[in-house]
C-alpha positions, 0 to 999 in steps of 0.5 A: 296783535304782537301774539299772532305776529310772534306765533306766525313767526314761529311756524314760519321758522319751523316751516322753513327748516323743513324739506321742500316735499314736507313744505309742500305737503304741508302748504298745498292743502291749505293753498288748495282749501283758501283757493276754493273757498275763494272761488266758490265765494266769487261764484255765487257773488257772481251767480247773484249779480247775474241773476240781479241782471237778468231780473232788472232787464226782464223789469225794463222789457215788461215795462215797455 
C-alpha cells in the first residue's frame, strides 16, 4: 500500500507544478471517463430495479 501512496504522491507533486490549462487537460479527461462510467453503471442498476418493479406489480395484478 506505501507503494501506491508514494506513487500517487508523486503525480500529485507533478501535477501541481504544472499550469492551470495543462492541469486541466490533464484532469477533465480523466474526470469525464470516471463520471460516465459512473453514470452509466447507475443507469442500468437503475434500469434493472425498474424492470424488477414492474415484473413485481404486474405478478400481484394477475394474482388478483
Amino acid at each position: 500500500m506505501s507503494g501506491i501512496l508514494n506513487w500517487w504522491d508523486g503525480v500529485e507533486l507533478w501535477l501541481s507544478g504544472l499550469g492551470f490549462v495543462a492541469q486541466t487537460a490533464i484532469v477533465m479527461p480523466v474526470v469525464l471517463v470516471l463520471a460516465y462510467g459512473a453514470a452509466v453503471l447507475l443507469d442500468g442498476a437503475l434500469g434493472n430495479g425498474i424492470q424488477l418493479l414492474h415484473r413485481v406489480r404486474h405478478d400481484d395484478e394477475d394474482a388478483r
